[in-house]
N, C-alpha and C positions, 0 to 999 in steps of 0.2 A: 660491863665493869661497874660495880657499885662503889660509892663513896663512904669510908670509913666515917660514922656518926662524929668521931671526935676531930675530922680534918673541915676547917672550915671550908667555904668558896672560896674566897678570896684572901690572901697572908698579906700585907704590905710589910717587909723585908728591911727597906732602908728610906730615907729621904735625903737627896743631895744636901750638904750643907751649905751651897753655894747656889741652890736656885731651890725649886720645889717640884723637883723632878724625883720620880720615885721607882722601887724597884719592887715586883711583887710577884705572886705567883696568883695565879685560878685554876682551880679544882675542877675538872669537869670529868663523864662516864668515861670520857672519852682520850681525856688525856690532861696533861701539864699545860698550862700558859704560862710561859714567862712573861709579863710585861714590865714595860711597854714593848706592846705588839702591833704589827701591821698587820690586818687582817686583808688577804686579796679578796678580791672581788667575783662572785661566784654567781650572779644574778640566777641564772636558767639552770640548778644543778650543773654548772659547767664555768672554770676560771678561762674564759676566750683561749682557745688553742693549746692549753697545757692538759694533761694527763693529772691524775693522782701522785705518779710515780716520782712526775717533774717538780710537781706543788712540794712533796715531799722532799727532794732535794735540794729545794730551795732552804726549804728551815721552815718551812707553812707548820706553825701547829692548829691553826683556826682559818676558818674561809666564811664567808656570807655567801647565802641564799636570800633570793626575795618574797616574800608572800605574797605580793600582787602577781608577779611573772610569773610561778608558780603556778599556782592556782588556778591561773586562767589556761597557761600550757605548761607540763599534761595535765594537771589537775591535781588536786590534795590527795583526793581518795584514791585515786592509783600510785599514789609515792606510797600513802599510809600502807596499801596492799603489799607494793615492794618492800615494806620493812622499814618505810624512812627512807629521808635523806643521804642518812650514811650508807644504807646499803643500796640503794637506787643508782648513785653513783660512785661506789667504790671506794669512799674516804671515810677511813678509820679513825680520825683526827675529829677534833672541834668544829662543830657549827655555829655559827650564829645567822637568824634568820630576822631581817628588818621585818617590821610589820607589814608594810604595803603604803602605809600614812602619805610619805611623801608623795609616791605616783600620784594615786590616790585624788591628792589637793594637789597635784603642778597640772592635773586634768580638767582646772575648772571648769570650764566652757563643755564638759560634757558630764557634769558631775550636780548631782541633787542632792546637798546636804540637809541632814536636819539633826534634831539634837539625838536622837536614836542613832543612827549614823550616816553613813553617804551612799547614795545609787549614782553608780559610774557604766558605760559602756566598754567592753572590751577594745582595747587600739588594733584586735588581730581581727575579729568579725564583725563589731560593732554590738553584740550580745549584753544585754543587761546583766547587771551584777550588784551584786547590797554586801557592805564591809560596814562592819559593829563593832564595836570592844570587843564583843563575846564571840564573834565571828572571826577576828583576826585571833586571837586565842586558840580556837576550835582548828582551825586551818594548818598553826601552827604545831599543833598537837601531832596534827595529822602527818605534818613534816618534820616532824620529830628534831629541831633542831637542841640541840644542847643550851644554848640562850636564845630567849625569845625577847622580839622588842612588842610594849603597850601599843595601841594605836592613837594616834594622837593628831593633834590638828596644825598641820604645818603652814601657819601663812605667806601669803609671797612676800617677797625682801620689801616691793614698793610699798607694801599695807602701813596705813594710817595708823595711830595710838590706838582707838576704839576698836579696827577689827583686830590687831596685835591681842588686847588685853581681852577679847569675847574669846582668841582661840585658846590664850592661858585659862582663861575657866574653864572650857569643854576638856580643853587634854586633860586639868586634874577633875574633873568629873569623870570623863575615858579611862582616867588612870586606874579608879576606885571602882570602876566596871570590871576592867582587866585582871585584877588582882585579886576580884569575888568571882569572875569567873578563872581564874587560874586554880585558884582554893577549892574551890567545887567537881570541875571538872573531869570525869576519871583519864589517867594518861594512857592512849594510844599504845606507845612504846615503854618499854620496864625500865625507863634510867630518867631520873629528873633531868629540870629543863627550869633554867633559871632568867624568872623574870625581871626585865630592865624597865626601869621607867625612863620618859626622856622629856627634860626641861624645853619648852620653848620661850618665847617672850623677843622674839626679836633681836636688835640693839640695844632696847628699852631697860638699864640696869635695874628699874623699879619692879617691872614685869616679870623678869628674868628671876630676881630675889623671891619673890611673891610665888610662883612657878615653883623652884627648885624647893622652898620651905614646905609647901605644900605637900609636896612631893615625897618629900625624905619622912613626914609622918607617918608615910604609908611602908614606911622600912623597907624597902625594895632589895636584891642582893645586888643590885647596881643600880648605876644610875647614867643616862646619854645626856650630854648637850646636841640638842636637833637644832636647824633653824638656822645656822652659819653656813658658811661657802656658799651662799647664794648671790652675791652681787656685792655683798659690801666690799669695802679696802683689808688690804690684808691686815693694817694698823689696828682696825677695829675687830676684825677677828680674832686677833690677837689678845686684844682688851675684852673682849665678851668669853674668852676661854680662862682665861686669868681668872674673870672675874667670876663665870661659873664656878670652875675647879672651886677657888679658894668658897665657897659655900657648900661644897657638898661635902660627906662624910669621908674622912680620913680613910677611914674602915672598910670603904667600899670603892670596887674597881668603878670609872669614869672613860666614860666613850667619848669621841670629838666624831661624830658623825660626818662623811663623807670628803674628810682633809687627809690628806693635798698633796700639795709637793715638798718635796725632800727638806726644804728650808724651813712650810709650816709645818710640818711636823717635830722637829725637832726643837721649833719655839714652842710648841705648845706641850712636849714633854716637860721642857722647863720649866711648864705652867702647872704642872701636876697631873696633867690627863696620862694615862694608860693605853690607849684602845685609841686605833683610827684603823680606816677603812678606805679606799678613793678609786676609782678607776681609772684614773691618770698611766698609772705603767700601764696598762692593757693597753687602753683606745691609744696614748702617744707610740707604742711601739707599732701599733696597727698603720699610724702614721709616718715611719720614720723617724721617730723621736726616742734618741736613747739617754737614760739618767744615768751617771760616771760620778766615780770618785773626785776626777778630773774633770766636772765638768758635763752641761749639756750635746751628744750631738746631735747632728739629723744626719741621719745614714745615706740623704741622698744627692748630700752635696759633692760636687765632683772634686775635692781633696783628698776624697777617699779611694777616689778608682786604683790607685798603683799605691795603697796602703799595704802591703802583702804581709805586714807585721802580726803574729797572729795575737786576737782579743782586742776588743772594743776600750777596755781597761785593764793598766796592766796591777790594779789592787784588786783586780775581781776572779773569783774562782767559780764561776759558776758555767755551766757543758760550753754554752757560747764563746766565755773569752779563752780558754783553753783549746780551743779546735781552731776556732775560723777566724780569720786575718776582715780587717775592714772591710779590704776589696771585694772578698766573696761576698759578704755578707750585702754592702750596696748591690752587689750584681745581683742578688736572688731578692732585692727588694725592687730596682727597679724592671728586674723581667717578669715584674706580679708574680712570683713563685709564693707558696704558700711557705714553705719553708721559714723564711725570712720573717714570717709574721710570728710564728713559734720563737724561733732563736732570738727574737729582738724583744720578745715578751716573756721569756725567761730568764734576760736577762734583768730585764727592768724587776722583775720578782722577785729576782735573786735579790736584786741591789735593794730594794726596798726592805727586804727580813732581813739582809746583813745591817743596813743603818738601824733597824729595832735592835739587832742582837750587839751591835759595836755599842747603842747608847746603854743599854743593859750594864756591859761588862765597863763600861767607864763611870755612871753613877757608880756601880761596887765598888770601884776602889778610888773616889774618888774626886775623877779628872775629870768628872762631866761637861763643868763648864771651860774649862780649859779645851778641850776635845771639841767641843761642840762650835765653839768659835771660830777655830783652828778651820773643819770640816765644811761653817757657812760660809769662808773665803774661796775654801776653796772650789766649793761648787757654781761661785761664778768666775773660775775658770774658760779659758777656752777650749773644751773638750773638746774641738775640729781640729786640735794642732796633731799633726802627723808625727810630731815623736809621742814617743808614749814616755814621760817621765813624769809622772805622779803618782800616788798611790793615796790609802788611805791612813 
């Protein structure tokens, strides 16, 4: 599918009047984005236990894949052979593929940086491996995703001012790599592939500004906040999204990289971001941890046993709460059935693209902020309570 020259990437639509929460659409070969979107979590061409058909059901119009995981297993050049990402694994819809950056650097201790780039070992074999600007681009290509992320320098949350503001230099040095190699490069696959840049700087507001000004010189068709949910307070993540947001371009979709739970999310729609990403519904439902209207549960607390009521929540329409009653759903979690790890992470799927798609249709008309308060009450609810009377 080709994009019509006169339809941009990205439309911004509306801004709340009541916070700086925004409504917008992204253009991609592949399809519509409405945002704000939650994008699931797709590391290994694959969202943990769900299908294409299920992703689809849920309301998925976009997924992430990783370039590091990728790469190393099965490899770039045998995705490139299959056609891409999309056709490798059978999703007609939006990609987005991180760089690799983060693994990458949360590797140190097996990792040889230099200003060219990083030599890391494989975590599957122990095999060497070299990641570049030019090299996470080339890979990327290969994997044909619809958005590509810069590769960039992500320091750990304890790092000092000094190595903070060494890795904002290299990323917007990284950045001006990625963007001549994007420009040069010829594409793999016949459908553009739209490159993000992604601010780090820490906590550090000075770093952070310094970072993002840079950054937005290089006109990017997006732009990531990287560098958050790694250890800070949620206070402060909160304040470093704010504070992002409100410096990047109106005009341009804004990623919140790897956030979070139902609550940060929706504070940082308020903050103007578009785009998050987290693997929280996967790895919590792997866990027993289910996200509700009503409320957190865990599946395997025994007030569930003789719940026969059927659905986990009764504001939820997704295959789960429609079919199956608590009860079952405890019993096939704790007799380690596989099943249970599916049903409990489509639900959480569901529930995460219905909260994008509820904040969507309440910015339009509106109620955002009224909605949205309304909704973080209620999710510290007691979702264990055995009546079902809530909804969304």
């Amino acid at each position: 599918m080709e994009i019509a020259d006169n339809e941009p990437f990205f439309t911004l639509l509306k801004t709340d009047n009541r916070s700086r929460a925004r409504l917008g659409k992204i253009r991609t070969a592949h399809g519509i984005i409405d945002t704000p979107v939650f994008m699931p979590v797709g590391t290994q061409a694959t969202v943990k236990s769900l299908s294409p058909q299920d992703l689809n059901d849920c309301g998925s119009t976009i997924i992430l894949g990783n370039t590091y995981h990728l790469h190393l297993r099965p490899g770039d050049d045998l995705i490139a052979m299959a056609g891409g990402l999309h056709a490798f694994e059978n999703w007609d819809r939006a990609i987005l593929t991180d760089s690799g950056g983060f693994q990458v650097f949360s590797l140190r201790d097996i990792s040889k940086i230099t200003e060219d780039g990083v030599w890391f070992q494989s975590y599957i074999d122990g095999s060497k491996h070299y990641f570049s600007p030019e090299r996470a681009i080339e890979i990327q290509r290969n994997l044909g995703a619809d958005i590509i992320m810069m590769f960039d320098e992500c320091p750990p949350s304890t790092a000092e001012t000094p190595l903070i503001a060494a890795a904002v230099d290299r990323t917007v040095r990284w950045a001006k790599r990625c963007k001549e190699a994007h420009e040069k490069m010829p594409f793999v696959h016949t459908y553009p592939q739209y490159l993000f840049a992604i601010v780090q700087g820490g906590t550090d507001k000075i770093l952070r500004e310094k970072c993002a000004k840079s950054l937005i010189e290089l006109d990017m068709p997006g732009y990531a906040v990287g560098g958050l949910a790694v250890g800070e307070s949620t206070e402060l993540l909160y304040e470093m999204a704010e504070f992002s947001a409100g410096i990047l371009p109106s005009e341009k979709p804004r990623y919140l990289m790897g956030v979070g739970t139902p609550e940060n999310i929706l504070e940082c729609i308020s903050h103007g971001i578009d785009m998050f990403d987290c693997v929280l519904p996967t790895r919590n439902a792997r866990n027993g941890t289910v996200f509700s209207w009503i409320g957190k549960i865990n599946i395997r607390n025994a007030c569930h046993t003789k719940d026969f009521s059927i659905g986990l929540d009764p504001g939820c329409q997704c295959y789960t709460c429609k079919n199956f009653s608590r009860a079952y759903l405890r019993h096939l979690f704790m007799a380690g059935e596989i099943l249970s790890l599916r049903l409990l992470t489509l639900h959480n799927i569901h529930f995460y693209c219905d909260l994008a798609k509820q904040a969507r249709a309440h910015i339009g008309d509106g109620s955002f902020s009224e909605w949205k308060n309304k909704v973080l009450v209620a999710l510290q609810s007691p979702g264990e309570a055995t009546e079902h009377n809530g909804s969304k």
